[in-house]
N, C-alpha and C positions, 0 to 999 in steps of 0.2 A: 593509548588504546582507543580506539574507535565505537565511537555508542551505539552505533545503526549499523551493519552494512546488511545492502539490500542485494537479493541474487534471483534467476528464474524468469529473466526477461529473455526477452527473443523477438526473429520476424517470425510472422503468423500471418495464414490469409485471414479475411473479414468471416466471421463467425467461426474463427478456433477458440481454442481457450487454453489459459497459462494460470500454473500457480505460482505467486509471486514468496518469496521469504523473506523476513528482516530478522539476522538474527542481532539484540542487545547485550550491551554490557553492564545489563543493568535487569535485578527482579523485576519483570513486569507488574502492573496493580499492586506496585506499594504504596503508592500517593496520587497515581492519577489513569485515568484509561490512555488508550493507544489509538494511533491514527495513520490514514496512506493519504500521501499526497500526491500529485504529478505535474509536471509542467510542460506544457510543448514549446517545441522554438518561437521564441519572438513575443512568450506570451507568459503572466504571472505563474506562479504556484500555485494552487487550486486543493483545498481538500477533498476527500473524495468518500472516506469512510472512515467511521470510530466505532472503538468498541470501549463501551464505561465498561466503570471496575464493579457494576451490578450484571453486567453479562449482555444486557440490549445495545444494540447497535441501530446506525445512522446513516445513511448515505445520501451525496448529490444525485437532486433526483435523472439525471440524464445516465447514473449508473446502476438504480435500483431496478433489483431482477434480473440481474446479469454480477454482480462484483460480492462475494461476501469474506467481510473481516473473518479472523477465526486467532486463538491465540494457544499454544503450549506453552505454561508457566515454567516447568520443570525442563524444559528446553531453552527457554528465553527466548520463545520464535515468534514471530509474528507472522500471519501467511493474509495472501489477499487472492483467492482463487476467482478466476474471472472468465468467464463464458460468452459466447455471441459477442466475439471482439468486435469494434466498429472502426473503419479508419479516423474517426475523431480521438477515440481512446488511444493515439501513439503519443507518447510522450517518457519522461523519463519520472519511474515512479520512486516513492520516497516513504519513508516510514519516519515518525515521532512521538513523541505523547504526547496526549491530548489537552491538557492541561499545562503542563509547562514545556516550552521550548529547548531541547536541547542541542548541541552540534550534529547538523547535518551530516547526511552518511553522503557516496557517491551516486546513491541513488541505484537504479535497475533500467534499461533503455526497454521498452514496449513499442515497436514498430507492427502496423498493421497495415499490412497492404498487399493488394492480386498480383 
């Protein structure tokens, strides 16, 4: 069984916006917060936003103001809604916990371009 799979990617022009889902196989905020990651070709993983299991959240500052975590417990979802897309933000996005590492999901593609 798969711990992540992430779904709600798409192409988009430069300033749409997508909401992304992860849903887990696992109770979220039992042991640790949750997080989105993304990586574009050619280039590392990158986190990009958490949410602790006190309910504050975090983001890389090239995505704050535009990308917010958000979490349904009773669904086991994770969403990452994102606004005023930029063509730097295309990449293939990823959802984890924050605290410990678990098996990568296949991730969600985010392509942004005119």
């Amino acid at each position: 069984q798969a711990q992540f799979v992430e779904s709600g990617g798409g192409l988009v022009q430069p300033g749409g916006s997508l909401r992304l889902s992860c849903a887990t196989s696992e109770s979220i905020f039992s042991d640790s917060g949750v997080s989105w990651y993304r990586q574009a070709p050619g280039k590392q993983r990158e986190w990009v936003a958490r949410k602790n299991m006190d309910g504050s959240t975090t983001y890389l500052d090239s995505v704050k103001g535009r990308f917010t975590i958000s979490t349904d417990r009773a669904k086991n979802t994770i969403y990452l809604q994102i606004s005023n897309l930029k063509p730097e933000d295309t990449a293939v996005y990823y959802c984890n916990w924050a605290s410990r590492t678990g098996s990568w999901g296949q991730g969600t593609q985010v392509t942004v371009s005119s």
